[in-house]
N, C-alpha and C positions, 0 to 999 in steps of 0.2 A: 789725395792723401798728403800729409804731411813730409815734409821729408828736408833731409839737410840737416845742418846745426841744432835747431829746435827741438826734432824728432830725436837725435842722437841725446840732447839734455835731457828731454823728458825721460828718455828709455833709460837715463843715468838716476834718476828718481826712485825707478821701479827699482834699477840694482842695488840705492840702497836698502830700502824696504825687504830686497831679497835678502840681502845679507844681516838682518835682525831675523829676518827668518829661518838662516841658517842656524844663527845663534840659538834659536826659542828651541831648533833641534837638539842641539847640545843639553837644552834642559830637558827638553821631553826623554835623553836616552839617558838623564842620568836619575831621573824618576824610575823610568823604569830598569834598571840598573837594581834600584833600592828592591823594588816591586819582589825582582828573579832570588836578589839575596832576603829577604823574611820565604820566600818560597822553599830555597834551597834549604834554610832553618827548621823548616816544618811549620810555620807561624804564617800569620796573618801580617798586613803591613798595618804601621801602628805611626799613628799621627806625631809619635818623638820620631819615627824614623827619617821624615819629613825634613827636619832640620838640620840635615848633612845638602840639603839644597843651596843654603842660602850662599854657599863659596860659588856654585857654578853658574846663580843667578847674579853676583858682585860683579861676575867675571864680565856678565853679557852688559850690565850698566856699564861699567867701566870702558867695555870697547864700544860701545856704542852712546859714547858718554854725549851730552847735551841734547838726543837727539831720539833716544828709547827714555823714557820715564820711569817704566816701570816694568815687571817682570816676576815669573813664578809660575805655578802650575793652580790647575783647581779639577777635586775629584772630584766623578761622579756621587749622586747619595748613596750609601752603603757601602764604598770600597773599603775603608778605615771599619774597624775593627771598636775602636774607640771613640768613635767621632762623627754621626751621622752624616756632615756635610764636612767639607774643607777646601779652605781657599787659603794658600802659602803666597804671598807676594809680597815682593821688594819693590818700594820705591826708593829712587834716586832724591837722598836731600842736598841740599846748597853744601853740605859739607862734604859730599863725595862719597860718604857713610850710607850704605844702603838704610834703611827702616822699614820696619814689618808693618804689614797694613794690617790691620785690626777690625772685620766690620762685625753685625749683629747676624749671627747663620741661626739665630731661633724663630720657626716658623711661627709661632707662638707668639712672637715679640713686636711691636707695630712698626720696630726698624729693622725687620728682616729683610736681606739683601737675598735674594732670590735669583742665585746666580744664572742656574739653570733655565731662564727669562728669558735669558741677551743671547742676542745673534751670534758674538763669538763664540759662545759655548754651544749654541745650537745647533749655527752651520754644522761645524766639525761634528758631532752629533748624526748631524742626519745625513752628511754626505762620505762620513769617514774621510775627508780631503781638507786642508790648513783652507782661515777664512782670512778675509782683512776687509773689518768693519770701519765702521765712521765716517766721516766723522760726527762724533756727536760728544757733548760737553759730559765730560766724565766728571759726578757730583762727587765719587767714591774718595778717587785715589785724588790726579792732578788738578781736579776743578777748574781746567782747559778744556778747548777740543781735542781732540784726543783721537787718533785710529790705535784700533785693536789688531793685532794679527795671533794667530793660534790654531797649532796645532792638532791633533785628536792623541791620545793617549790610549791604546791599545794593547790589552792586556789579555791573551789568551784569542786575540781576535775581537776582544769584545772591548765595547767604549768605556774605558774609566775617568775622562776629563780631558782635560785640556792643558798644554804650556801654551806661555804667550808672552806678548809684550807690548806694554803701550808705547805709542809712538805720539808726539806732539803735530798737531797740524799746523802748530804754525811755523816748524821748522820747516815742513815737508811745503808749505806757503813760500816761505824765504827761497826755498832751490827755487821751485817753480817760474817766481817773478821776472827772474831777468829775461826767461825763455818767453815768456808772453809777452814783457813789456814790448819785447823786438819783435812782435808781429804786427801788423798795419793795422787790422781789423779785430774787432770783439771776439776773443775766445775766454774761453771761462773751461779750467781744468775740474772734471765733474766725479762724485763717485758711482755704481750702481743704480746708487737709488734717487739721481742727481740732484747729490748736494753739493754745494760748490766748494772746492778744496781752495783755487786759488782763479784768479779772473786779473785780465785788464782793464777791466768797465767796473765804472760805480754800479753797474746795474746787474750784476753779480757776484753779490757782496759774499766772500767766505762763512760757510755756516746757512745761507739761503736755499731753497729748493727749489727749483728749474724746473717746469715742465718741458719735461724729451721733446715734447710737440715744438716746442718754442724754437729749437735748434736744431741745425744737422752735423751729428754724429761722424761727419766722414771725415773728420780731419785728420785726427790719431785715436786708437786703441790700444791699450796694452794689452799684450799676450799671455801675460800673466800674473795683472791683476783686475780688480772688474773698475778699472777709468778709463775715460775719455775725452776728450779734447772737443768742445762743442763751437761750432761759431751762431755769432747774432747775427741779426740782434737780440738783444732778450729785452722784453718787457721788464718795467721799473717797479 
């Protein structure tokens, strides 16, 4: 196993990751927050109500500034009252100004974003437990790589969507680097489904996908999220 310096940096990785996760909490309780007051009303919740989000999603770019991209919630279909599908997300622009993401939610329509598709929203879905996907190149929002993390949104017990946050891989690249460069031998930091987050060989190039078989897994794990630390060598 790993251990020492290295282990300690990478397990500083994870805590940041934790701590956008914290954040994406803060969004999820303040959804449902809105959810309990249209309840408490007598009413149904209503896709203007939606738009008292966007201060506590600023708040989460802001402290998570250079390093969270993006942020918001997205319902299940039917929650809204008004609005078959709904997807509320801020990205962070170059001017520090959040901006609403805008995509096409008509089933109908040949640029229908089907959110209900992707892993982030699935995971939490099927397992009622926060996911953290990627990485993989987000067309939508940063047209980066991109990790997702996201929480489940539970309303009554039952699943109404998810908050979340994009995260840049190549920030979460940058922490990584120094902690490999200073190991002697081929490792390549992997996610799940290993794809390569960050590596000190050309022959694991960030964005690439590893066969598990090629490596062994016992160097580090994280405890609480699904990466691991592989050594070579890896095939080119």
């Amino acid at each position: 196993m790993l251990t020492g310096e290295p282990a300690r940096l990478l397990a500083g990785i994870t805590t940041r990751i934790e701590q956008v996760l914290a954040s994406v909490g803060e969004v999820r309780d303040a959804a449902l927050g809105l959810a309990a007051a249209a309840g408490a009303a007598g009413r149904c919740l209503l896709s203007t109500d939606l738009e008292a989000l966007q201060q506590p999603v600023a708040e989460v770019l802001t402290r998570h500034k250079g390093f969270a991209a993006g942020a918001g919630i997205v319902l299940a279909p039917g929650v809204l009252t008004d609005a078959a599908r709904c997807l509320e997300w801020w990205w962070a622009t170059p001017s520090g100004q959040p901006s609403k993401l805008h995509v096409d939610l008509d089933p109908q329509s040949p640029e229908f974003y089907d959110y209900t598709s992707l892993p982030w929203y699935r995971e939490p879905e099927r397992t009622g437990q926060r996911a953290v996907t990627g990485p993989y190149v987000d067309y939508i929002c940063t047209r980066e790589y991109t990790f997702t993390v996201s929480v489940p949104l539970l309303v009554d017990d039952r699943f109404a969507g998810v908050a979340g946050a994009d995260i840049l891989a190549e920030e979460v690249e940058r922490l990584a680097l120094p902690v490999l460069a200073s190991l002697p031998s081929p490792v390549a930091l992997v996610s799940g489904t290993g794809r390569v987050i960050a590596s000190n060989t050309t022959r694991a190039v960030p964005g690439s996908v590893l066969g598990l078989a090629q490596a062994t897994p016992d160097l580090w794990h994280s405890t609480s999220l699904p990466w691991s630390l592989l050594a070579g060598p890896f095939s080119s």
